[in-house]
N, C-alpha and C positions, 0 to 999 in steps of 0.2 A: 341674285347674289349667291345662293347657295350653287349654283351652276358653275360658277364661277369657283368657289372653293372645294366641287367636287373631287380633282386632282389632287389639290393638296389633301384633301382626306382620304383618297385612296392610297394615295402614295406615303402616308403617317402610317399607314393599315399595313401597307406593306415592311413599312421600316419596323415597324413593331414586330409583324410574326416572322423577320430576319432575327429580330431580338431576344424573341422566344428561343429560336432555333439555338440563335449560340449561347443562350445558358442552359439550354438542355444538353446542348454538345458537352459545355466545359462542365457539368456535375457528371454526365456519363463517363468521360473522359478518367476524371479524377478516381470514382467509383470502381472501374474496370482496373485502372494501373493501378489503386491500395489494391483488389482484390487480388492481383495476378503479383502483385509484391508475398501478399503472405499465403498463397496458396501454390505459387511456385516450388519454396523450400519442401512445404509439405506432400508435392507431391513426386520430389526428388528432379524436377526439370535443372539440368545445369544453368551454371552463372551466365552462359550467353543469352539463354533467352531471358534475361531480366534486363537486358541492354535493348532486346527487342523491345518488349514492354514498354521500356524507359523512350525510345523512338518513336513508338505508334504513339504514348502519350504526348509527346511533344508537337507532332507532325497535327492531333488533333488540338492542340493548345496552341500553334501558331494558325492557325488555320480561322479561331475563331479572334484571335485577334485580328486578323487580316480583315476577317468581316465587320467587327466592331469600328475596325478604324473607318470602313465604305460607309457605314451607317453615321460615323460622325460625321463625315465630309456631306453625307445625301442632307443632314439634318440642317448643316452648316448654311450648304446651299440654299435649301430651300429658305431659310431665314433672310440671308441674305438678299431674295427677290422678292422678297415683302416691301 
């Protein structure tokens, strides 16, 4: 019987350190764009590159949604072949 749930535990293991990944992404994320908000002015960089900023942060905050939603659909599934 354990043989038989081996997959499902490896594949729980995997969904999980996906899990991991994207809330370290989304606090890095968040972390980098306030830092590079108030240390831009400070360090005289023009208005464009706060639009950059404003981009990388987004591109990494859809990015981790895209993986959360794969992670719902994997978890979905696997329930559903129970």
């Amino acid at each position: 019987m354990s043989a038989q749930n081996q997959p499902d535990e490896t594949q729980e293991a995997s969904l999980a350190a996906k899990g991991r990944l994207v809330s370290i992404v989304i606090v890095s994320t968040m972390v980098l764009w306030l830092l590079s908000l108030w240390l831009g002015p400070k360090l005289g960089l023009p208005g464009r590159y706060a639009f950059l900023f404003d981009f990388a942060a987004l591109a990494g905050l859809f990015w981790a949604l895209m993986v959360s939603l794969q992670i719902r659909r994997a978890r979905k599934a696997a329930r559903g072949n129970e």
